[in-house]
C-alpha positions, 0 to 999 in steps of 0.5 A: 644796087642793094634792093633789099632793106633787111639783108644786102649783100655782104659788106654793103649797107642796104640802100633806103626803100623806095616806098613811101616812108612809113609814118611813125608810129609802132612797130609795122609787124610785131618784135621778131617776127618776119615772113619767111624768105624776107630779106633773103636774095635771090640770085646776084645782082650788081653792086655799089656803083651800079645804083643810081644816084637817087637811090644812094640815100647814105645809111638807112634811118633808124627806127624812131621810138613808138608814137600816137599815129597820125595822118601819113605823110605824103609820099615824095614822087620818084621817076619811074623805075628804069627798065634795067632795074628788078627783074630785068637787072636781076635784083627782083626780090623774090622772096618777098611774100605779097600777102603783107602789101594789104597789110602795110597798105592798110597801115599806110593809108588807115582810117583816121582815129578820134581821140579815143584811138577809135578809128573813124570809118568813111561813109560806105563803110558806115553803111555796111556796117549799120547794114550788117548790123541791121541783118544780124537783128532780122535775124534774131527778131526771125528766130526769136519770133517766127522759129522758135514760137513755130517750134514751140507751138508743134510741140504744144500742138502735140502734148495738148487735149481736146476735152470731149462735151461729156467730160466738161459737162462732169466738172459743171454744175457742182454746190456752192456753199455759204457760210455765215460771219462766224463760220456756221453753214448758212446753206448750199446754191445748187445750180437748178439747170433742169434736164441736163443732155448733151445734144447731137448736131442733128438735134440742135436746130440751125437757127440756134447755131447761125443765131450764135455763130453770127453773136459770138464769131462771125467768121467760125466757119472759115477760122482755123481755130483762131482769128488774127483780125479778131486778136488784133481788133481785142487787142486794140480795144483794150489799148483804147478802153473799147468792147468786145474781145477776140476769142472765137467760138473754138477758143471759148469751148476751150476756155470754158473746157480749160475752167481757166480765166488767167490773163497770162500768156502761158494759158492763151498760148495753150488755148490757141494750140488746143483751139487749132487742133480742135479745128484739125480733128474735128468737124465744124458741126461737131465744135458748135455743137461741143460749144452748145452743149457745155456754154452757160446761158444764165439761171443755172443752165449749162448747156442749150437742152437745159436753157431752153427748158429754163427760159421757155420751158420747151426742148432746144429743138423747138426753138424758134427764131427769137427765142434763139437770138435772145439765148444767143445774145445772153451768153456774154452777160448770163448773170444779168438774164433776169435784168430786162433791159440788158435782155432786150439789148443783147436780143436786139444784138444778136438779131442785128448780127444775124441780119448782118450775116445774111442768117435771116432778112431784115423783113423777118427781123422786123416781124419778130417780138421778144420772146418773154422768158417764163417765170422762174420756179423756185422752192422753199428747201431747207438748207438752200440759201436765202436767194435774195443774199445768194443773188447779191453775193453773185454779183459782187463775185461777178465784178471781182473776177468769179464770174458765172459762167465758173461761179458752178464750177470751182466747188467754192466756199463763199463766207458772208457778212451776213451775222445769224443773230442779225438776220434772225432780229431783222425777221423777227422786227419784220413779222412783228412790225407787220402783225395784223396789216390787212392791205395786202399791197404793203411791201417791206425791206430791212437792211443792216450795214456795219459802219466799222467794215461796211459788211452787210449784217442782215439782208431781208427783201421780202419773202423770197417765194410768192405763189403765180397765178396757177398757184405755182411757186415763183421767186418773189422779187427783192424789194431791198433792192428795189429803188424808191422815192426816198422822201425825208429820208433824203433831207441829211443829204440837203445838209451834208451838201449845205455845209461841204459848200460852206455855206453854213451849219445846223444853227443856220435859220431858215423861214421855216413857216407853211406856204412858202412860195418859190417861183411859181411853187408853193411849199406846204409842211406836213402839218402844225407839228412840221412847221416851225418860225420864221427864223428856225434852226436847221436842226429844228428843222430836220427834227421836225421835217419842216419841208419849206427849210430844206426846199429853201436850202436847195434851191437857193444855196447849194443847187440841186446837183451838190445835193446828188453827190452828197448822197454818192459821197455817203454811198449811193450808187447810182446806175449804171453801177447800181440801181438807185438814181439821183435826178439832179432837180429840186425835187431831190431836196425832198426825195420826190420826183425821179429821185429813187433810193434802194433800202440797200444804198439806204442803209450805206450811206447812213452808215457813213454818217455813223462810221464819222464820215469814213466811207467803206465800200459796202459788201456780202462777201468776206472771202471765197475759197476754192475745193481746196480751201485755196483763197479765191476772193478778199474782200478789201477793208480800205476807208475813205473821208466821204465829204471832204480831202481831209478825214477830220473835216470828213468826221466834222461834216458826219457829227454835225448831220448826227447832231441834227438826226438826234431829235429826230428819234423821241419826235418820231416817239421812237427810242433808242436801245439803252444805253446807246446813243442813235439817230435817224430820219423818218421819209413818207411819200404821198400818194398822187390821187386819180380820179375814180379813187375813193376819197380815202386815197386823197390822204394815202401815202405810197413809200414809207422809210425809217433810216437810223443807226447807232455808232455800231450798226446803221439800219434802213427800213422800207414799208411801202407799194409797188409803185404809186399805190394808197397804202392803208394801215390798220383800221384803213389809216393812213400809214407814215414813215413813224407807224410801221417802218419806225417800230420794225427799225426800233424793234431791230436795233434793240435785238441786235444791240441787246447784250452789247456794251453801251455807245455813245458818237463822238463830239465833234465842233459844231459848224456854224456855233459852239461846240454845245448841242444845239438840237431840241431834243425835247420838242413836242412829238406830233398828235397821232396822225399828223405825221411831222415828215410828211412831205406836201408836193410843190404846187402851183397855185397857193392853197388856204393855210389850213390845207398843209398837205395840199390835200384838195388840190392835188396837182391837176396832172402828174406831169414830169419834173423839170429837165433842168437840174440847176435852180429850176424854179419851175421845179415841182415834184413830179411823179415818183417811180411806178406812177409818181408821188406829189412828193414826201411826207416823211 
């Protein structure tokens, strides 16, 4: 029997395989290549008639012609093999090599195949795959994040500095200089930090360092220089728009160190290796001292020896409990020290933490009091500029990136809007606007605004060193940035609002007579020259301040709250953002009440009238540089439509208010510069009389406003007291928006338009009429002393004709305004700021 399919014996054909026939398909091993010893026989063996008849097949098969594999076919059952047969009959084929019977049986029963000839794998094998897939990608993510970070961080750990206290201290501190719009130096800002000394452990108390370990990092005393809970709780909180961040104390020193504030991960990969080996190398006394040596607490003072001086005016060790808390809770807002309800807030933060930490017990906490920081000192230097703009540009750098705490640091080079020839025309008005005032409670303001840029051109607050009462020097306060009841002034906001709701226009009537009655309000003018008819236009109303139009207009059309944002469309800022408030009650519509406008946000918002109703963001700062003339800051130069989507309804709305401004000037016997169309609105706030005043007082007024501009400058000028005071001009009169805010701003308009070509404001369609001019422009001005802006105060009992300001009968009590700020009919204007007002006279 010829068992060997490839060589039988000579002269015989080689029986068929026994084996299951081969599916057809392509070749089982490739052309030419076979084992070795295949086919070769190995000993003799029977022949021809010693084969069983089975196993006589005739002549073997020929090999069909390659084809797509399919499934294989059944094997046929064979009897089992005889005992006579391989190796007991002597035909075992001992050349065969086994290694190919895995080989073959893989072919034989294979994987079956899609139609892309990809096999298709059984459950278990896709098992193992997907889990040999699954290890190799743990792996990689191991490497990727656990052993190449590892290594990379050892060798961070090892090419990285600790700066020392001493040398940090060297870099802080340095001059920032200022420079005017036309690039000539305004004057430097010398950090005043006072006696600057690096401090040992022993000489810091331990009250100071558990106050800030407990406000700052609760766990310092257990990190490694990093907190993973404090990073992932930071992290969280930036996905979900929450507070607070994750650096500990080790962390800041080296960011403060480091003078870098990148949100890169490049720098708080080194920060987190410097962080860790600080913690390695040195002692935790030593870090929270290194920490309180080099940190900025505010008022120009790095370092706690040089706060302690400049908040208490006391050496650090003498510090007390509260004193620390305050200095504690300061360091994440600096630049707002000087605001007090940002200080209370921070104290009470930081003595809630330390009673959280068990550093003192809620018992001593409630026996502690804020501790009042001294006044700051201050000197009037040649050469060091102007506080108030200096504290201005601050904060705006601060919003943009160039925070305090590195404003000392980068040896910058800030470049104002501020023009020189402006801010020396707003001085002048002002001195002259103010010669031979003798009431000594008289405050002023002037601020210009560009309406092309929104950049501030001139910034007068007030003198900026007042004398205390030792006779020391004091920094005055900025009364440019002071709030205050706007009055009239806040009537071209009524009518912004008025015609964005459609509901008419400046030829709109209104019953513009005295004593109106609203609910149980009644309405007084300020006078006959503020009265008009029953049937009286807008824009005769705003010429003339008639009160009763624009009371009417608020409470009866547009509602209170389309009135506040008519004023932050134009550019108001309202806290939290700024510090102006607009209280959403009918008192708005005469700028009484709780309505607060700064001369700042004054001046903003009328530059939106002027600029043709575009609104650009109002600034100091045109760009900063750093020591190596490197761009730091730019100020963005974008516009907006205020009042409407669309720019050209935007511009309608703005022309219109321009329109009725117009006559506003020669009715307040003001004039404009020649050659230079301008308007304006006047505002007077009265005074809410006491009892125990002099009779005078009963017809003083407390704010005074003159608010204009011309297409190229918008001005706002504030003449009045701190709070509610009876203000008297010269030879004890009464003083209104027209007698001394009126000239400072006619007096600075004419300086600053002086030698420029002429302009005129573009016409623009009337809303509610033709496109002619309908303002009177040529009224009757007021005799002396009946001031047509004075605003009466809603009262609520009527009052004989004749009595138009509502002078005998003052409200009884100075009660607040309504809380609704809807169509309050109840709404009288209650007090202003500092005391209240019966309202606006202006």
């Amino acid at each position: 029997m010829n068992d060997d399919p490839h060589g039988g014996w000579p002269g015989q054909d080689p029986d068929p395989a026994r084996r299951p026939q081969r599916p057809a398909g392509p070749p089982r091993r490739p052309a030419g290549g076979q084992p070795p010893g295949y086919g070769q026989r190995q000993g003799p063996g029977p022949q021809g008639s010693g084969q069983a008849p089975w196993q006589r097949q005739g002549p073997p098969q020929q090999q069909p012609p390659p084809r797509r594999p399919q499934r294989p076919p059944v094997a046929p059952q064979h009897e089992p093999d005889l005992i006579t047969h391989h190796e007991h009959n002597g035909t075992t084929d001992r050349g065969y090599d086994d290694r190919y019977d895995d080989q073959y049986e893989d072919e034989q029963h294979g994987p079956e195949t899609d139609e892309n000839g990809k096999p298709i794998l059984t459950p278990a094998q896709r098992k193992k795959r997907r889990w040999r897939r699954i290890r190799r990608v743990l792996l990689a993510l191991f490497c990727l994040f656990v052993v190449i970070p590892a290594i990379a961080f050892v060798i961070t750990y090892f090419a990285v500095d600790v700066p020392s206290p001493q040398s940090v201290a060297a870099t802080q501190g340095q001059a920032v200089t200022y420079y005017y719009a036309d690039n000539t130096e305004m004057g430097k800002d010398v950090p005043k930090g006072g006696n600057r000394q690096i401090l040992t452990p022993e000489q810091i108390p331990d009250i100071v360092k558990k106050a800030v370990i407990a406000t700052e990092d609760a766990s310092f005393e257990t990190n490694s220089g990093f907190d993973v809970g404090g990073i992932l709780r930071a992290v969280y909180n930036q996905v979900t728009a929450g507070k607070g961040g994750g650096s500990t104390i080790s962390q800041q020193y080296i960011k403060v160190a480091s003078g870098d504030d990148e949100s890169s991960l490049a720098r708080k990969w080194t920060e987190l290796a410097k962080s860790f080996k600080m913690n390695q190398t040195y002692e935790k006394k030593d870090i929270i001292s290194a920490y309180l040596n080099i940190i900025y607490f505010g008022r120009g003072a790095y370092g706690i020896e040089s706060a302690a001086q400049s908040f208490f005016g006391k050496p650090a060790g003498e510090l007390n409990a509260s004193e620390a808390a305050l200095l504690a809770g300061l360091i994440q807002q600096p630049g707002r020290s000087e605001n007090p309800k940002v200080a209370n807030e921070r104290w009470t933060v930081a003595l809630n933490r330390m009673v959280e930490n068990k550093f003192i017990s809620a018992a001593d906490r409630a026996n502690l009091q804020f501790p009042t920081p001294i006044p700051q000192a201050d000197k009037q230097q040649a050469g060091v500029v102007n506080p108030f703009i200096r504290d201005k540009v601050k904060e705006e750098l601060a919003a943009n990136g160039i925070t305090d705490d590195v404003y000392y640091k980068g040896g910058y080079k800030v470049y104002t809007t501020i023009d020189p020839k402006a801010q020396a025309a707003a001085e002048q008005a002002v001195a002259e606007g103010m010669k031979g005032q003798t009431d000594e409670n008289l405050l002023n303001a002037l601020v210009a605004v560009d309406p092309k840029t929104g950049g501030v051109k001139a910034y007068y607050g007030g003198p900026s060193i007042v004398k205390g009462p030792n006779g020391q020097d004091l920094r005055g306060r900025d009364w440019a940035n002071t709030p205050q009841n706007p009055g009239s002034s806040m009537k071209p906001f009524d009518l912004t609002a008025y015609m964005q709701l459609g509901k008419g226009g400046i030829n709109s009537t209104f019953d513009g007579s005295n004593n109106r009655q609203f609910g149980k309000q009644t309405i007084r003018n300020a006078g006959p020259g503020s009265s008009c008819s029953a049937q009286c236009t807008v824009s005769e109303a705003m010429q003339r301040s008639a009160n009763t139009v624009f009371y009417d207009m608020v409470v009866n059309q547009t509602k209170p709250g389309p009135v506040a944002q008519a004023a932050k469309d134009a550019g108001v800022k309202p806290a939290p953002d700024g510090v102006s408030e607009l209280f959403a009650d009918n008192n708005i519509a005469l700028g009484g009440g709780k309505t607060v406008v700064s001369p700042e946000d004054m001046a903003a918002a009328y530059a939106t009238f002027a600029g043709d109703g575009q609104r650009r963001a109002k600034h100091f700062v045109a760009k900063v540089t750093n020591s190596q003339d490197e761009a730091a800051y730019s100020a963005p130069e974008e516009a907006k439509p205020a009042f409407a989507d669309d720019s050209d309804k935007s511009k309608q709305i703005a022309g219109n208010v321009t329109e009725s401004l117009k006559g506003v000037i020669p009715f307040s016997k003001l004039k404009c510069p020649n050659g230079h169309e301008c308007a304006g609105k006047t505002g007077t706030q009265q005074h809410t009389y006491r009892a125990g005043e002099p009779a005078s007082a009963k017809d003083a007024n407390s704010q005074t406003w003159m608010v204009g501009y011309t297409p190229s400058i918008s001005a706002a000028v504030w003449v009045g007291g701190d709070g509610d005071k009876a203000l008297k001009g010269k030879n004890g009169k009464s003083i209104f928006g027209s007698t001394i805010a009126g000239p400072i701003w006619e007096k600075f308009i004419s300086l600053y338009t002086k030698g420029k070509p002429g302009e005129r404001f573009d016409k623009v369609k009337i809303i509610g009429g033709d496109d002619s001019n309908t303002v009177p422009s040529t009224q009757t001005p007021p005799e002396d002393g009946d001031d047509p802006d004075q605003t009466g105060t809603p009262s609520s009992t009527p009052s004989s004709p004749s009595s138009s300001r509502n002078e005998e009968n003052p409200p009884s009590s100075s009660k607040n305004p309504p809380s609704s700020s809807e169509n309050n009919e109840e709404g009288g204007n209650g007090p202003g700021r500092g005391g209240g007002g019966r309202g606006d006279n202006g």
